[in-house]
C-alpha positions in Angstrom: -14.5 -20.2 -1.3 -13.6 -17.3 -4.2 -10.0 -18.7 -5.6 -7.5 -15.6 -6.7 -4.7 -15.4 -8.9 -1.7 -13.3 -8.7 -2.2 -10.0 -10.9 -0.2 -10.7 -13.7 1.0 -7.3 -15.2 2.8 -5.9 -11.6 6.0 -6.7 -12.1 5.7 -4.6 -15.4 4.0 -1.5 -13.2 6.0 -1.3 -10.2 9.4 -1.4 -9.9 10.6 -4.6 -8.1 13.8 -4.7 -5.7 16.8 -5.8 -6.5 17.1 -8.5 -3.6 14.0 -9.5 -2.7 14.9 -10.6 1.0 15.5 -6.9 2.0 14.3 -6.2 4.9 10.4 -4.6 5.9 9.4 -2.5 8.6 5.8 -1.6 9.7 5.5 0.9 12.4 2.3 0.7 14.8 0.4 1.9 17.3 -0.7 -0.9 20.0 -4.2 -0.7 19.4 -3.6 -1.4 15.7 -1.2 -4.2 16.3 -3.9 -6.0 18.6 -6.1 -5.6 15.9 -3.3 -7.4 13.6 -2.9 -10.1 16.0 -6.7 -10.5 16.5 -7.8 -10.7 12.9 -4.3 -12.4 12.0 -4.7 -10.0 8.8 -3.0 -7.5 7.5 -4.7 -3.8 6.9 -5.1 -1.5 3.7 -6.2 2.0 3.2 -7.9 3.4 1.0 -6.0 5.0 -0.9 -7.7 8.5 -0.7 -7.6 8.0 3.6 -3.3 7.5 3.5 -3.0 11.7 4.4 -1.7 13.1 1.1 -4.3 14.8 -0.8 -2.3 14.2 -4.1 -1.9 10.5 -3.5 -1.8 8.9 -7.2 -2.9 12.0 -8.7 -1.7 12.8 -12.5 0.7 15.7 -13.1 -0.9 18.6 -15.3 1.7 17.3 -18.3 0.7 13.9 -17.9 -3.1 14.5 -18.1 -2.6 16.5 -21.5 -0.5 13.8 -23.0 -3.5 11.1 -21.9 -5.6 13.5 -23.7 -4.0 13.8 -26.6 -3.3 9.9 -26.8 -7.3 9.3 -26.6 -8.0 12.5 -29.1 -5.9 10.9 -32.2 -5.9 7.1 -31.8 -9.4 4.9 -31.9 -9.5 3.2 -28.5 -11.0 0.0 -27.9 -13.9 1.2 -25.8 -16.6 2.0 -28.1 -18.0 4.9 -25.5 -14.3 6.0 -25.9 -14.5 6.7 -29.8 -14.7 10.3 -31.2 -13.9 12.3 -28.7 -11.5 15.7 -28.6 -9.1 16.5 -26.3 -11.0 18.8 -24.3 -13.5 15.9 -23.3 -11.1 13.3 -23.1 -8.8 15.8 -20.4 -12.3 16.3 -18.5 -12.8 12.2 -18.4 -9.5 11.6 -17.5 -9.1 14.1 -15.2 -12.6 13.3 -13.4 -12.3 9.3 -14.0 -8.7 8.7 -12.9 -9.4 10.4 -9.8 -12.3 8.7 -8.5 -10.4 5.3 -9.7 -7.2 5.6 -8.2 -8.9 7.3 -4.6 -11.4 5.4 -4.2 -11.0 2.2 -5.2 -7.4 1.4 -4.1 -6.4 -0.1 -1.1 -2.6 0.0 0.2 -0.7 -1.1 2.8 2.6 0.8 3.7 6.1 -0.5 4.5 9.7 0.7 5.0 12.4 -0.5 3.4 15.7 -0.1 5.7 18.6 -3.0 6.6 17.4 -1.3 10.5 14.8 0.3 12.2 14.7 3.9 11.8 15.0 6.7 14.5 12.4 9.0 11.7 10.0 6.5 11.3 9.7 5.8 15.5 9.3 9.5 15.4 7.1 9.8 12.8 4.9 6.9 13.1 6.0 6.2 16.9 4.1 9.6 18.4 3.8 8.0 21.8 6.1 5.3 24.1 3.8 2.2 23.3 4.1 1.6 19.6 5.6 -1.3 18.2 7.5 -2.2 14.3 6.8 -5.6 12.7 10.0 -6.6 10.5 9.9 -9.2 7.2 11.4 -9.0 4.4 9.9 -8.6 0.5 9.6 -12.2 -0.8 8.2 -13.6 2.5 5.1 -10.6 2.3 4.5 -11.0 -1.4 4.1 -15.0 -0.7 1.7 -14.3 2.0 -0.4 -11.8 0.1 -0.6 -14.4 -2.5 -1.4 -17.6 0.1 -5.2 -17.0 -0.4 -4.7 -14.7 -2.5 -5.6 -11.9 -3.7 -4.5 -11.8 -7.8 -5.1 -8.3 -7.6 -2.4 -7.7 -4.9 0.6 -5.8 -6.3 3.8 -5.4 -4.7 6.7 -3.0 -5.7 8.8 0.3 -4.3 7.8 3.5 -4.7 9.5 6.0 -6.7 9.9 9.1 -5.7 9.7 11.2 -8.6 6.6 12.8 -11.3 4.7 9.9 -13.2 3.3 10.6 -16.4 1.9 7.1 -16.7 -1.9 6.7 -17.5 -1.8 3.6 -15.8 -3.2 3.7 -12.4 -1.0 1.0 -10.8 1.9 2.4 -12.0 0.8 6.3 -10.4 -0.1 4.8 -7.3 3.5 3.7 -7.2 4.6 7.2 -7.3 5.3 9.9 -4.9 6.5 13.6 -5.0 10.4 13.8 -4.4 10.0 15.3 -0.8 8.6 12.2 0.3 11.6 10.2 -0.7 12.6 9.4 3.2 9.9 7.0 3.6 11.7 4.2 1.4 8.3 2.4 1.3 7.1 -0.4 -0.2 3.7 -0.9 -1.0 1.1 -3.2 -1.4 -1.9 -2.4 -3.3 -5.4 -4.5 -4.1 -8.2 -3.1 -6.2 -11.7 -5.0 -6.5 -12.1 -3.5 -10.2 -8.6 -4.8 -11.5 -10.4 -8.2 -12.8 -13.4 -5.8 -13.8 -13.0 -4.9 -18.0 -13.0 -1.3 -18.7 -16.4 -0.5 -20.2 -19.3 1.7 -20.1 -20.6 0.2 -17.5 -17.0 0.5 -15.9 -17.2 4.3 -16.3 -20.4 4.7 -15.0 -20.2 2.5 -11.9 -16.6 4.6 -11.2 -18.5 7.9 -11.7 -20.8 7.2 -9.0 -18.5 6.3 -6.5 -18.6 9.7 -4.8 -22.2 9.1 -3.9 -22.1 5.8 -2.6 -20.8 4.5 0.5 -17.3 3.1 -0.4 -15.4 1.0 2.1 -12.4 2.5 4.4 -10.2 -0.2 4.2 -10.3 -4.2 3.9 -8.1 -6.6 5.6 -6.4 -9.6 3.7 -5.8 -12.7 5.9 -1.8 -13.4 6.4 -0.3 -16.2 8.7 1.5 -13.4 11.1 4.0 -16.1 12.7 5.1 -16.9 9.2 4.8 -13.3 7.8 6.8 -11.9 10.8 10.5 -11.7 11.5 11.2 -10.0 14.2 8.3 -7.7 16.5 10.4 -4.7 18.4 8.7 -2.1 20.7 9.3 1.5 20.6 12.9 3.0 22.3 10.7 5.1 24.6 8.7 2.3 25.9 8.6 0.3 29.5 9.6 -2.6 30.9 5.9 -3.0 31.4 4.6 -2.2 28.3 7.2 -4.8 26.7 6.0 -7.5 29.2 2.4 -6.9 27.9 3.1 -7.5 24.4 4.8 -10.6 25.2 2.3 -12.0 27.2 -0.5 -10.9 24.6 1.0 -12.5 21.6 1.9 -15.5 23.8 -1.7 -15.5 24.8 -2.7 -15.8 21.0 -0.2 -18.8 20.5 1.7 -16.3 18.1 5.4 -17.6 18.4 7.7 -14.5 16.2 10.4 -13.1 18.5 10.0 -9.9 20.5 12.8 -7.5 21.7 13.0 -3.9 22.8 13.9 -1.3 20.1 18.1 -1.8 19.5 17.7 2.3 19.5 17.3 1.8 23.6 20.4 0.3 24.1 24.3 1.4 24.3 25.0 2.5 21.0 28.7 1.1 20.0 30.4 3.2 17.0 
């Protein structure tokens, strides 16, 4: 069996909560959250699949002062040595794109004290969808269990990185996207993997091979989850179902209706 190690340099690329028992939310649909319960794992996306075309993409400023780094100091990586700015904006630009897309995988979560009415609405499109609720600490110790060293956990900033390092861009997100309060965590199978020549070159073919859509990391879901709540909009029924399914599987977290479907009291 492969043995992991926690990936050592995250705390340093991501920022980390204040209290790490807040609260976690991951909104579903139901056929995803039998697939949770089924595989008793946990689901990342690549990070070029997650729906925003600029996802971990360098801003035009940051690329030039990559560039300009590489083009006046000698870097370690012999294939690296000698080159101008011009070539080292087309490498970065070509390299960093393919790296952070395609080989990143992430796995999404809210940070909120309480469910959200936006995220139901946004995440919740129809009446049977369901949120899983943890907290921080409690999913960073399960991503580690078997472990995954390459995991990294941390809250994304909303705001322009200039950072060459591709865990910390990941990690960033335009402004407009500040309402999601999300937390992320993020594995890559080349984090353990020096950066060489043969690096480069196995990055630059990516586009033409067939790279993976997602992977799934093993988690012990009665551990991992809190609290399971289905959607405000859903029925009696469809609450039933998902309480007879999980008990089914001998999961044993506690299930309730959305607290947005009962009498509100200001």
């Amino acid at each position: 069996m492969t043995s992991y190690q926690r990936l050592p340099e995250c705390s340093s690329q991501a920022k980390q909560p204040e209290n790490r028992s807040c609260k976690l939310w991951r909104y579903m649909s139901f056929a995803n959250f039998c697939s949770m319960l089924f595989s008793s794992s946990l689901y990342f996306s690549r990070a070029d699949l997650l729906g925003d075309k600029f996802e971990g993409e360098w801003s035009e400023d940051g690329i030039s002062k990559c560039a300009e780094h590489f083009s006046q100091t000698k870097p370690n990586y012999e294939h690296l040595h000698n080159i101008d700015a011009e070539q080292a904006t087309k490498q970065i630009r070509e390299l960093s794109s393919l790296h952070v897309r395609k080989s990143l995988f992430v796995n999404c979560w809210h940070a909120n004290e309480n469910e959200s009415s936006l995220m139901w609405e946004v995440y919740g499109k129809n009446d049977e969808c369901i949120v899983i609720q943890t907290n921080y600490e409690i999913l960073e110790d399960q991503l580690a269990v078997n472990g995954l060293p390459t995991v990294c956990m941390g809250l994304v900033e909303y705001s322009h990185s200039l950072d060459h390092n591709p865990i910390a861009r990941i990690f960033h997100k335009r402004p407009q996207f500040s309402e999601e309060k999300e937390v992320r965590a993020v594995y890559s199978p080349l984090w353990e993997v020096p950066v060489t020549e043969e690096l480069t070159m196995k990055l630059r073919t990516l586009e033409n091979t067939h790279v993976k859509p997602n992977v799934s990391i093993p988690v012990n879901l009665n551990t991992l989850i809190i609290n399971c709540f289905t959607s405000p909009k859903s029925s009696d029924s469809f609450h039933k179902m998902v309480c007879d399914i999980t008990k089914k599987y001998d999961f044993t977290f506690n299930i309730e209706k959305s607290k947005l479907a009962g009498t509100p009291y200001f």
